[in-house]
Each structure stands twice: as C-alpha cells, then as structure tokens.
C-alpha positions as CSV (number, residue, x, y, z in Angstrom):
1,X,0.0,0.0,0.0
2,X,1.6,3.2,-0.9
3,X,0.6,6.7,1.3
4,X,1.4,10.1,1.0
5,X,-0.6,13.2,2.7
6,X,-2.3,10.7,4.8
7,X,-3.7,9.1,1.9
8,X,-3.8,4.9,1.2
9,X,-3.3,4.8,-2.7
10,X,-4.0,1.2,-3.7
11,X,-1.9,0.1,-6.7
12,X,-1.8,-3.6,-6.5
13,X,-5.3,-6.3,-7.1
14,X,-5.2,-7.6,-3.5
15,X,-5.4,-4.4,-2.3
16,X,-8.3,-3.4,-5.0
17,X,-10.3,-6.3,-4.4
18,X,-11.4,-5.5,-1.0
19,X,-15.0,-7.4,-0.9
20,X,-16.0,-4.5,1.7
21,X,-15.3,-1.7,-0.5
22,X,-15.9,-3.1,-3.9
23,X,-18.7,-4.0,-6.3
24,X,-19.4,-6.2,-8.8
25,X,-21.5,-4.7,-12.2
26,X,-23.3,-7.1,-13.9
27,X,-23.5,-5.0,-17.3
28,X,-26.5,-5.5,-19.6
29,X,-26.9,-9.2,-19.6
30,X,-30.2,-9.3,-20.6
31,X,-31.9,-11.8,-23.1
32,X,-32.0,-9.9,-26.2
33,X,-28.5,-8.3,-25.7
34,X,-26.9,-11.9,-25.0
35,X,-28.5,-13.3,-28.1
36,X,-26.7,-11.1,-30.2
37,X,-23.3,-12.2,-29.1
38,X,-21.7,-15.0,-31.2
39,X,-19.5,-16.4,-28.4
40,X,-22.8,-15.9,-25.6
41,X,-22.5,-19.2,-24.0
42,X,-18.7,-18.2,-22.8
43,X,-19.2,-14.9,-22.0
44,X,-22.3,-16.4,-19.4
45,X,-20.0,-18.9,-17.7
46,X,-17.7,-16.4,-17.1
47,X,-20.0,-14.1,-15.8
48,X,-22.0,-16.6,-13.6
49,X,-18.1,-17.8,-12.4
50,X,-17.3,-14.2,-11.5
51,X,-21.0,-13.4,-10.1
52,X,-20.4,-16.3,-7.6
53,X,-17.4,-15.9,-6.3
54,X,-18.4,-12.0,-5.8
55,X,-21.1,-13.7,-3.9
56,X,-19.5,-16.1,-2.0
57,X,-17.0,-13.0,-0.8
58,X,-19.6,-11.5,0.2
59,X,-19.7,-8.4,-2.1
60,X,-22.3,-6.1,-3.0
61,X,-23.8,-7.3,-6.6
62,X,-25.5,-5.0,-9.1
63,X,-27.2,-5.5,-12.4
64,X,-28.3,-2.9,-15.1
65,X,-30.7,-3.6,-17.6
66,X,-30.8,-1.4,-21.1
67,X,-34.5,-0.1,-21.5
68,X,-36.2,1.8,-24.4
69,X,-38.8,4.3,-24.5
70,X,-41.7,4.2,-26.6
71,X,-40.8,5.9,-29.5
72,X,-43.1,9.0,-28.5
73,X,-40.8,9.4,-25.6
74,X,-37.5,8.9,-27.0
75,X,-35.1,11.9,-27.3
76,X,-32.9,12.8,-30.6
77,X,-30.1,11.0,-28.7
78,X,-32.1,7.1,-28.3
79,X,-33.4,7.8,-32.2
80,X,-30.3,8.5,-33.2
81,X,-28.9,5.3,-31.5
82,X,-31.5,3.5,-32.6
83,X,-31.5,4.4,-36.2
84,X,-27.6,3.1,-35.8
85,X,-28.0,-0.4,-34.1
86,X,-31.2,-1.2,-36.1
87,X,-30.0,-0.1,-39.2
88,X,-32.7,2.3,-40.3
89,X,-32.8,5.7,-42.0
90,X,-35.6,7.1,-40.4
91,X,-36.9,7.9,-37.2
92,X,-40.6,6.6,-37.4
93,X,-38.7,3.2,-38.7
94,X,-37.6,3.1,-35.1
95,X,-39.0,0.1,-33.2
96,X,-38.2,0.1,-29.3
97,X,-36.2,-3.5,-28.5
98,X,-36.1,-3.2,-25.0
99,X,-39.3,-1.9,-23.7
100,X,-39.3,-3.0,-20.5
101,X,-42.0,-6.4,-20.4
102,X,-40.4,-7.4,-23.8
103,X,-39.4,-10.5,-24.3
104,X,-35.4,-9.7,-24.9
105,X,-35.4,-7.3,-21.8
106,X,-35.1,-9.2,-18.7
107,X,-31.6,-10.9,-17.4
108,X,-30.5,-14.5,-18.7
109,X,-32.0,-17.0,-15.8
110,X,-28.2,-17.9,-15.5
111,X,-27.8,-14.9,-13.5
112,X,-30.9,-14.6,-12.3
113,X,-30.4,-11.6,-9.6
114,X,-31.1,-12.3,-5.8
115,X,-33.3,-10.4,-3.8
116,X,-30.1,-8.7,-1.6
117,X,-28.8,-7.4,-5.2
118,X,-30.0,-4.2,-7.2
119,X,-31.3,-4.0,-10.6
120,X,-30.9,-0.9,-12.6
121,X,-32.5,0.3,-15.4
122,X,-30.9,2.8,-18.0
123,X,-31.0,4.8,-21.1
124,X,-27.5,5.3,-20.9
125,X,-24.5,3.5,-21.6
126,X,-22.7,4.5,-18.7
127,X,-24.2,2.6,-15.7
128,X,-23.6,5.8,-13.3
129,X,-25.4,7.9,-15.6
130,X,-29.4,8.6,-15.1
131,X,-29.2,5.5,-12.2
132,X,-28.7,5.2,-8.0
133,X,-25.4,3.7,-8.8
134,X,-23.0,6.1,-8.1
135,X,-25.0,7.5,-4.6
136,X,-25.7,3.5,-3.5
137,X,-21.9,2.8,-3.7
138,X,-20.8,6.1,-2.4
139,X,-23.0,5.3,0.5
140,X,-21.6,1.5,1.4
141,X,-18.3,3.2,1.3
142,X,-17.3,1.1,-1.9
143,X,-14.0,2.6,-3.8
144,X,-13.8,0.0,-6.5
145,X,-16.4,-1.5,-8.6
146,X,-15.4,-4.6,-10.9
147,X,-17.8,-4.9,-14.2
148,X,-18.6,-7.5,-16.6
149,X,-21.1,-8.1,-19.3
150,X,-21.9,-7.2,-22.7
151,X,-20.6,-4.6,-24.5
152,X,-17.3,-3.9,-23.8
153,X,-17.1,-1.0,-27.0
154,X,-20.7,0.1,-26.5
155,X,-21.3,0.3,-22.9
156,X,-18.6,-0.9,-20.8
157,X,-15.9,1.5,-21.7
158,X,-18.1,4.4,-21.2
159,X,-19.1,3.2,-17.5
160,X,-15.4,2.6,-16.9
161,X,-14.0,6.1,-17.7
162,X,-17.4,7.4,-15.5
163,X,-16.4,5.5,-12.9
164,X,-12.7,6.9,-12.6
165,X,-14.0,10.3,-13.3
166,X,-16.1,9.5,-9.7
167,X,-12.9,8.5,-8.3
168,X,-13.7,4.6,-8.0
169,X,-11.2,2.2,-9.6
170,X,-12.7,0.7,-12.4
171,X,-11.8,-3.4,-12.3
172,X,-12.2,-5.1,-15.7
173,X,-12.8,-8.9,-15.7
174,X,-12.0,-8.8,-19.3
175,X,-12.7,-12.5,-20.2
176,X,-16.5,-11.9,-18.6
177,X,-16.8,-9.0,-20.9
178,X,-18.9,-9.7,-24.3
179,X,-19.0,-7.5,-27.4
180,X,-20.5,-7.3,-30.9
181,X,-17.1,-6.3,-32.9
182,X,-14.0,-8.4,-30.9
183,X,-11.7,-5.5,-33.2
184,X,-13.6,-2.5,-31.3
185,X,-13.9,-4.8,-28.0
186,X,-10.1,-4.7,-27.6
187,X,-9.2,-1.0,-29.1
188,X,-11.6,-0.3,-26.3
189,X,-9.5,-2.6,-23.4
190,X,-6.5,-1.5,-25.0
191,X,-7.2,1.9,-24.6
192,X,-8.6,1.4,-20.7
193,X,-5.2,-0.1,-19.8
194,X,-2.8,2.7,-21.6
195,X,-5.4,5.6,-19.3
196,X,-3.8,3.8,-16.0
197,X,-6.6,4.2,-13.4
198,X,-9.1,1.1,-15.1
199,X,-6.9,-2.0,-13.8
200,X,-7.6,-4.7,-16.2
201,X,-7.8,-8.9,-14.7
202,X,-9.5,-12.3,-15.7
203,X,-12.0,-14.1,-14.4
204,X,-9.6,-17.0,-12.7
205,X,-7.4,-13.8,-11.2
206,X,-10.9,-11.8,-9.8
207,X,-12.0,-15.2,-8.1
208,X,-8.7,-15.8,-6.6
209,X,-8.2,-12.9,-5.1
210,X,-11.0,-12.1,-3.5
211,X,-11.7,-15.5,-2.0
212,X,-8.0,-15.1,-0.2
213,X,-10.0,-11.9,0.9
214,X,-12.2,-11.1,3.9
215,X,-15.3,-9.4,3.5
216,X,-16.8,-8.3,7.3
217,X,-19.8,-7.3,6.1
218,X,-22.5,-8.0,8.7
C-alpha cells in the first residue's frame, strides 16, 4: 500500500479487491442483448463464475438492464442510437427493442439476480449515468467497482471512464466481458489499460483474489 498526505493509494489487485469496498456490475446481460453475441455461452460462464465468487465474498452485486422508451418518448439521442443499431434511415422506422416487459429485456436465468442485489435500469450507456449507482456505492463506502457483461465497445468503456471520473477504480474482468465487434472490443480494453486508473484482470485472477479476501460485512 503506498501513502502520502495521509492518503492509502492502492496500486496492486489484493489491495483493490477489497469485498467490503468493492462492487461487482453485472453490465447489460439481458436476453435480447446476449442473443446477439456469437460467443454468448462463454461470456455467461464467465459471468456466472465471476457473479459467484463476488457472492460467495460477500460483495455487494448489481445488475443494469438497457430499457427503451416508446418511441413518443425517446429523445434525438435514443433515435439516433436506434436508427444506428437497427439499421434504419428514419426515425418513425424506429421500433423500441427493449421496452421494459419485452421478451429480450429481462436478465439471462443464469444470473438470475437475488433479492439482496439491485437492478438498474438505464437509457445510458454509462451505468452511473441517469441510475442510483453512483449514490448506493458512495453510501456502502465502496471505492472500487469490478464490471462485466456485454458490451465492452458500447457500454462498458463508457461506465469505466465514468467510474474513474467518480474517483472509483474501475476493475475489468475482461474474459466476462462480451462484445459485438471483438476488433472495437479490444481498441476499447486497450485503450482502458494505456489511461492507467481502469486495472484490467481475468475471471480466474478476480476469483482468486477475492476469496483469499475477507469481507466483514454484517
């Protein structure tokens, strides 16, 4: 642990992975997002290895789901996104994919949340943005948040660089992380690790380390 001004400045994973002060994100892994995913089945086991052994530890677990708007309510911002993703060139082609009792909306029942865990919805792709994220970890005194899920280009890198603009060290279980385009997945890692505050592990190294941990959460 280095200090300076009275100040603990953790540089190493042991020291990161505190179960106490860390969460794990559970980013997006809803039906119709996982189905679009060529490798889906391994990006689930590693999720549901890393969700485990967050749970196991003891650590505070939370999911986001993405949700549309009716169309009548979305902004220029979701039509524009829309129009991109589904591949239309106008707005009122727009059809809403994740209204929230659609089919593709909920979470895969591999991960099926527990009651002790938050689920929370989003417009956004960063996770802190428009959600209680950022207050509910402030308030459980969490300083690092480990995140997985689907997409690392779309979603995850966005919540990432949130998260150290908040002052929380971003954790990257990078083999639990999904994406669309594997090119744009790791230009986005990549680019994470050269920055210097995201730390960047696997699923085996997350699981280690915190189970040598202690989480006295009571």
């Amino acid at each position: 642990m280095k200090r300076i001004h009275g100040l603990e400045i953790r540089t190493t994973l042991p020291e990161i992975c505190k179960p106490a002060h860390m969460a794990l994100v559970i980013y997006d892994m809803q039906v119709g997002i996982v189905s679009q995913v060529k490798d889906a089945e391994r990006v689930v086991a590693k999720v549901k290895e890393a969700l485990h052994a967050a749970r196991q530890a003891r650590m505070r677990v939370f999911f986001t789901r993405h949700m549309s708007l009716p169309v009548e309510l979305m902004g220029a911002f979701q039509l524009r996104m829309a129009m991109k993703w589904q591949r239309v060139e106008e707005p009122d082609q727009v059809r809403p994919w994740f209204l929230r009792d659609s089919p593709g909306f909920p979470i895969v029942p591999a991960l099926t949340p527990l009651a002790s865990e938050a689920v929370l919805d989003k417009i956004t792709m960063s996770a802190f943005e428009g959600t209680p994220l950022n207050i509910a970890v402030r308030d459980c005194g969490i300083t690092a948040v480990a995140i997985a899920g689907i997409a690392m280009e779309v979603g995850i890198e966005p919540t990432v660089r949130h998260g150290m603009d908040l002052g929380l060290i971003p954790v990257i279980i990078s083999d639990a992380c999904g994406s669309g385009d594997p090119e744009a997945a790791q230009r986005s890692l990549e680019s994470l690790a050269f920055e210097g505050n995201a730390v960047v592990t696997d699923t085996a190294t997350f699981t280690e380390v915190i189970g040598h941990a202690t989480a006295p959460i009571s």
